[in-house]
C-alpha positions as CSV (number, residue, x, y, z in Angstrom):
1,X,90.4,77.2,102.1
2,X,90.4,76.4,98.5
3,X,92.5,73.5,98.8
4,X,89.9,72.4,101.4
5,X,87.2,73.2,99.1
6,X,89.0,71.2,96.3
7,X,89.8,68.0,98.4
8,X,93.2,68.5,97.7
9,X,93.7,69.7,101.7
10,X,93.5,67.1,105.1
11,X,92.0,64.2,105.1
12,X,89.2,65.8,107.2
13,X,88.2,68.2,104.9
14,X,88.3,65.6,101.9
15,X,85.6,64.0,103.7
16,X,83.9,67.0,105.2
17,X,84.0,70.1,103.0
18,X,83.5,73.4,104.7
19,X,80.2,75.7,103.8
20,X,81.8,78.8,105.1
21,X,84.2,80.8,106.5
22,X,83.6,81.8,110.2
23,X,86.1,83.8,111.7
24,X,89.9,84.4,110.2
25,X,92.6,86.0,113.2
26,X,95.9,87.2,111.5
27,X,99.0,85.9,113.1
28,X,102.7,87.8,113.2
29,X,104.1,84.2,111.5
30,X,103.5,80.8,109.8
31,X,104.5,79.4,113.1
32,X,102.7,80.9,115.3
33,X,99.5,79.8,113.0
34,X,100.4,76.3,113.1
35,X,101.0,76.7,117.0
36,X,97.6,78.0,117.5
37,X,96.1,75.5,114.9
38,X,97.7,72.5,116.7
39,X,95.8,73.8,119.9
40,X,92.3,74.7,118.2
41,X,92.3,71.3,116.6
42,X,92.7,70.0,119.9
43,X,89.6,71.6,121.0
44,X,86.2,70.5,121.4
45,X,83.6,71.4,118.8
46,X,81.4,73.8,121.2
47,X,84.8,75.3,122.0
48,X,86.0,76.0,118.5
49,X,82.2,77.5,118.2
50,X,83.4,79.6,120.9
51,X,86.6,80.8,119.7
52,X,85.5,81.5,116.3
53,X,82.4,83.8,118.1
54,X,85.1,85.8,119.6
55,X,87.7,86.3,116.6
56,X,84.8,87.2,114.4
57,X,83.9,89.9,117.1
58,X,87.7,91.0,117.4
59,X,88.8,90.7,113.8
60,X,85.4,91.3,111.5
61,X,85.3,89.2,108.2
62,X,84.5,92.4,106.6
63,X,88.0,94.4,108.0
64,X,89.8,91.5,106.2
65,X,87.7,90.7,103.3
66,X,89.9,92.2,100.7
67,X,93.1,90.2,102.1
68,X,91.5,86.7,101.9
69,X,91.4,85.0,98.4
70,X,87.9,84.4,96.6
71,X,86.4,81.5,96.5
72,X,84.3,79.7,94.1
C-alpha cells in the first residue's frame, strides 16, 4: 500500500492512487495471495466492490488493524 501511495508500485496505481483501504483477507502464503490477486484483478469493478463488502464483513479492518503498517 505504501509503495502504491508512493508511485513506486504498478503502473495502475502510479496513475491512480488509492484513497483508502477497503477490505484486507489474510492468506496462509505469498502464493496463495498472488493466486487470488491474479483472479480479483480479473474481476469487474462492481465485483471487486462485492468482494471487498464481504472480506470487510468476514475479516474487520479493525481485528487487523495493528498487523497492517501505517500509512501517511
Amino acid at each position: 500500500m505504501s509503495k502504491h501511495r508512493n508511485g513506486t508500485g504498478a503502473m495502475f496505481t502510479r496513475l491512480n492512487r488509492p484513497e483508502e483501504l477497503l477490505a484486507v483477507r489474510p492468506f496462509p502464503s505469498k502464493v496463495e495471495a498472488m493466486r487470488v490477486e491474479y483472479q480479483v484483478k480479473r474481476l469487474t469493478s462492481v465485483h471487486k466492490r462485492f468482494l471487498a463488502s464481504r472480506w470487510r464483513e468476514e475479516y474487520p479492518l479493525d481485528q487487523f488493524a495493528e498487523q497492517l503498517p501505517t500509512f501517511v
